[in-house]
Residue, then its C-alpha position, 0 to 999 in steps of 0.5 A: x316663409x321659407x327660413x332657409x332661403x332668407x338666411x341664404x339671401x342675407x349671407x349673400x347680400x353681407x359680400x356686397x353690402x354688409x352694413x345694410x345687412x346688420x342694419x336690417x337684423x338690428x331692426x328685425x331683432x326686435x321681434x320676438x318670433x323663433x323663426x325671426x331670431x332663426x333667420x338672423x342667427x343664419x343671416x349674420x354668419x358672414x358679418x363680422x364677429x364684432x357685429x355678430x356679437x351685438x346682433x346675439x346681444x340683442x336677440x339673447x343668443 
C-alpha cells in the first residue's frame, strides 16, 4: 500500500467533493492500524478545520 499516494488522492478528491472525503475518514478511522491513521491524518489536510477536528477526535490525534 503506497500511504503517500492515498493521502495525495484524498487531499485532491476534498477540491471536488469534501463531504465525501470526510465521510470515507470517519469510517476508516475506526481501524486501529498506524498506517490507517497515517493516511487520514494526511488526507484530511484540505478539510475544514471543524471537520479535521472531529476526524483528530476520533483517531486520538
Amino acid at each position: 500500500m503506497d500511504c503517500k499516494a492515498i493521502g495525495w488522492a484524498l487531499r485532491e478528491v476534498t477540491k471536488k467533493d469534501p463531504d465525501s472525503v470526510f465521510e470515507f475518514l470517519q469510517k476508516w478511522s475506526e481501524v486501529e492500524d498506524k498506517n490507517t491513521k497515517w493516511i487520514i491524518k494526511e488526507g484530511m489536510k484540505k478539510l475544514s478545520d471543524k471537520k479535521q477536528e472531529k476526524l483528530k477526535t476520533l483517531i486520538g490525534g
